[in-house]
N, C-alpha and C positions, 0 to 999 in steps of 0.2 A: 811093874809100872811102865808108862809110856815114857816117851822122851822126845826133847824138843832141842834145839838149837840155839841160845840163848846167848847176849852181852850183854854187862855189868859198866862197862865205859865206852866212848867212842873212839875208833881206832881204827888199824889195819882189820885184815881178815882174821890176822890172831886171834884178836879178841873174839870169836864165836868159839864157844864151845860147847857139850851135849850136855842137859842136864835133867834129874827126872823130874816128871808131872803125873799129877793126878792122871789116871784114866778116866777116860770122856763118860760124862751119863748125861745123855741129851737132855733138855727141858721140851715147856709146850713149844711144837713148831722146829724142832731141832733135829740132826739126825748125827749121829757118832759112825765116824768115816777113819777106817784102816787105809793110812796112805802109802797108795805106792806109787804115785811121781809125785814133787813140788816143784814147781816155777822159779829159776832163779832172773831173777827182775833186775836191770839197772840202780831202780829206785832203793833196790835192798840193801844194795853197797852203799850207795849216798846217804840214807838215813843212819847205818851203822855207821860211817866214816862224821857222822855230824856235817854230812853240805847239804843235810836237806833239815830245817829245822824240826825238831820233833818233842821239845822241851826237856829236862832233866831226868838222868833216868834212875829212880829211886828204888827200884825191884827190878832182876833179870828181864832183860827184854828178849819177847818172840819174835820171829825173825819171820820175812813170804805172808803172801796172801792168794797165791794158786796155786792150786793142784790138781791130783785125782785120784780115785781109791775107791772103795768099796764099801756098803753100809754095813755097818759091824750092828748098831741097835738104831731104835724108831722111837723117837719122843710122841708124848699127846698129841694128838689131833691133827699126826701129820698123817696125808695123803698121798698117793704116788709114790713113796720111797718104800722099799721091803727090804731088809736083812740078803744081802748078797748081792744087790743093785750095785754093777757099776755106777760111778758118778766124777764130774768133773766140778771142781768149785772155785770159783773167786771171790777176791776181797773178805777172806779170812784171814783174820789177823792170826800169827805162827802158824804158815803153813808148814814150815821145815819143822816136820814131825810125825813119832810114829801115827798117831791117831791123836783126833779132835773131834770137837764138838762146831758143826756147823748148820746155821739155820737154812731153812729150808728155800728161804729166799737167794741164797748164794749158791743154788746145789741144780745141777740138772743132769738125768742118766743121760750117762757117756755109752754111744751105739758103739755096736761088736766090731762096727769098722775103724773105730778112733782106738788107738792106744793112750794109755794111759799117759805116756811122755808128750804126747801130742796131747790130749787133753790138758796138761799141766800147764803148756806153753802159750794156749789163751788167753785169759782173765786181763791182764793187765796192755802186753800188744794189740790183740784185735778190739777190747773196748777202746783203748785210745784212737785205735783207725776208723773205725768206726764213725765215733761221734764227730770227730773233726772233721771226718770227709760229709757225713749229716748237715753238720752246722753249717756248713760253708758251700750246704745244696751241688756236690760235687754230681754232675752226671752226663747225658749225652750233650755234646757240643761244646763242653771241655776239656781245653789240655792243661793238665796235671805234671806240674815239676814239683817232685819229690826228692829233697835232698836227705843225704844218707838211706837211700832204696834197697840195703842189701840189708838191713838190721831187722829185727823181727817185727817191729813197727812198719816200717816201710815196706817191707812184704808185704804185709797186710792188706798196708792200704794201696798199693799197687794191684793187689787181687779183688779188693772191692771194686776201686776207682773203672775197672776192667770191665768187670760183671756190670756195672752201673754205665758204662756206655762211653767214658772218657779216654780219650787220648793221655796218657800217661810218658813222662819221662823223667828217669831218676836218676840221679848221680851214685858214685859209689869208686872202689879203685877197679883199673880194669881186670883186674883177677875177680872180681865180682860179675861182670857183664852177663854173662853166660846165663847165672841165675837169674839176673833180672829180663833177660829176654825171655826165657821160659816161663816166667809171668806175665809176659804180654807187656812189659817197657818197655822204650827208647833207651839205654844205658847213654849215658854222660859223664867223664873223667871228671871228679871236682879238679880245685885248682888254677892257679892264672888263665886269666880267658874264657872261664864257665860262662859267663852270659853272652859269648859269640859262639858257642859250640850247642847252648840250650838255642838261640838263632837261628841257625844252620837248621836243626831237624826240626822244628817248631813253625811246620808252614804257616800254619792263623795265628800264631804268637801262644803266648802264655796265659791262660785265665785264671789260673790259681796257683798258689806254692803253698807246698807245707815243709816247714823247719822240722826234719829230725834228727840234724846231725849238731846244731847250735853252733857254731860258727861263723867270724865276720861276715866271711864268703858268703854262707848260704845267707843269709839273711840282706847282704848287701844283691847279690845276684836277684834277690826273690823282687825289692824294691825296682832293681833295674826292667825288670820284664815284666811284674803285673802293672796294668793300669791302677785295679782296683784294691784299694792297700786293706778294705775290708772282707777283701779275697785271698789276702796274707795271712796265716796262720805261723806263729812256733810253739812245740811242743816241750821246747828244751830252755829257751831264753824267756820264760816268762815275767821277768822284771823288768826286761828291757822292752818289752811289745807295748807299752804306754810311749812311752819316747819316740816311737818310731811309726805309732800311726798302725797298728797292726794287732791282731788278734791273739789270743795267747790262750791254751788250755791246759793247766798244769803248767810244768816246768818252773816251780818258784815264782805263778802268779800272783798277788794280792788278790786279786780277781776270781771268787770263787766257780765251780764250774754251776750251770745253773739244773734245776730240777729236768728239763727237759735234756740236755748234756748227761746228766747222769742218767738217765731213763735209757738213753742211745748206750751207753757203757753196756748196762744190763742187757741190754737185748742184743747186745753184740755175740754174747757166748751162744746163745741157742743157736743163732742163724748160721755163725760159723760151724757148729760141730750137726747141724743139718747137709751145711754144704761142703765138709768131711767125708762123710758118710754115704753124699751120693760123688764123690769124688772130683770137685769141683775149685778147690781150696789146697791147698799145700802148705805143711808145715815143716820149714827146716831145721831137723833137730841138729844137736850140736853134742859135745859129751856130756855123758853123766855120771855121777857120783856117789858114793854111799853117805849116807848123810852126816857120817862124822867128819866127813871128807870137806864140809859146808868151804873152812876157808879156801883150800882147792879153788872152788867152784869159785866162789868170790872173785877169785884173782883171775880167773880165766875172762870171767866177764866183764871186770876192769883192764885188762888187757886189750880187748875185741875181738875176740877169737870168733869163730864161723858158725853158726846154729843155735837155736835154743838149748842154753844149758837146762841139766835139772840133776835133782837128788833124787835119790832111791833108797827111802829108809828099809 
């Protein structure tokens, strides 16, 4: 049998443990994927720890929704996909697992140049950079304050913002700097005085911020330096972005994200593992783990440890 990653109540990281599942038999439009990386997400811990609501959980709950792996079988009437097709998927729900069943709409072959651990680490990072640098029409003749810049969101969209013509600069600690300059940031120390130090390198001033560190600070500093408070974005504090006059995409918004927000998600993964492939993009991986190893991996990322984690079932 396959096996997946699974809790019963909401908790620490203890609570995952491995349990068995059916093996995948795709339907129409499906394709059944032998995984060998999964995505471990921020959101994955929040929703197990119960701080992200998710209602009662009355059957083992699966765990992730990116990864990447190989096509083991080919359901009806799917095209493009053949038996031994790398592929990269998102927004499947229990990624952390040997093999699943995923539609063909969350799937696209992963080129000979992306690794599978770099495939994995897409799906939920670069859609969110994505669509919030889209929505918020980020491009030339913009500077871009990016708080928490060394995260794999902020990566991201440092590397968009970049390719898209914008002046960027992002906060982080200075053991971080290094990185964020080799993607084309300004580095800024968060901390007393961030919006005299965003100042200082910010010759035309600030046109946009995005929240991805959730913090007074960043969110106080973002108010202090954008004019345009519908040039504010948080990705993190999305209950508080009603109060404050500002945009919110996720992060525990009431405010769903809209059809065209989620269309930018989706088309986030293609263009990214396009601009992978011609070596364009940079994904920093971080350690990884064997899959029963999940709560490991859990805690390193509640921690904030350095790079994209992932499992390796």
């Amino acid at each position: 049998m396959a096996q997946a990653i699974v809790y019963t109540e909401f908790g620490g990281p203890e609570v995952l443990h491995t349990a068995d599942i059916p093996d995948p038999v795709p339907g129409e439009g499906e394709i059944a994927v032998r995984v060998q990386a999964a995505g471990v997400n921020p959101i994955d811990a929040k929703l197990r720890a119960g701080l992200r609501p998710s209602g009662p959980i009355d059957e083992p709950r699966r765990v992730g929704g990116d990864g990447a792996g190989v096509v083991t079988a080919v359901g009806e009437g799917v095209d493009g996909f053949r038996v031994g097709d790398p592929v990269v998927f998102f927004g499947v729900p229990g990624a952390y697992a040997t093999d699943l069943v995923v539609a063909v709409a969350h799937a696209h072959r992963r080129p000979p140049q992306v690794s599978a651990a770099e495939g994995a680490a897409l799906g939920i990072p670069v859609g969110t950079a994505y669509q919030a640098l889209r929505a918020l029409d980020v491009g030339t003749g913009d500077t871009l304050l990016v708080h928490g810049g060394s995260g794999a969101v902020g990566q991201a969209m440092i590397q968009f913002a970049v390719l898209w013509g914008a002046t960027v600069i992002a906060t982080s600690s200075e053991a971080r700097f290094d990185r964020l300059r080799a993607l084309g940031a300004t580095p800024v120390a968060y901390g007393e005085g961030l919006p005299d130090r965003v100042r200082a390198v910010a010759s035309n001033g600030v046109t946009v911020a995005i929240d991805a560190a959730g913090t007074d600070e960043a969110l106080q500093a973002s108010l202090d330096l954008v004019a345009d408070r519908g040039r504010i974005a948080t990705l993190v504090r999305g209950g508080d972005a009603a109060s404050l006059g500002i945009r919110a995409f996720g992060g525990g918004s009431p405010t769903p994200l809209t059809p065209q927000q989620l269309a930018w998600r989706t088309e986030a993964v293609p263009v990214t593992l396009a601009l992978l492939a011609a070596g364009r993009f940079s994904v920093e991986l971080g350690p990884s783990f064997p899959l029963s190893d999940a709560p490991k991996a859990h805690r390193v990322v509640e921690e904030g440890g350095v790079g994209k984690v992932a499992l390796l079932p």
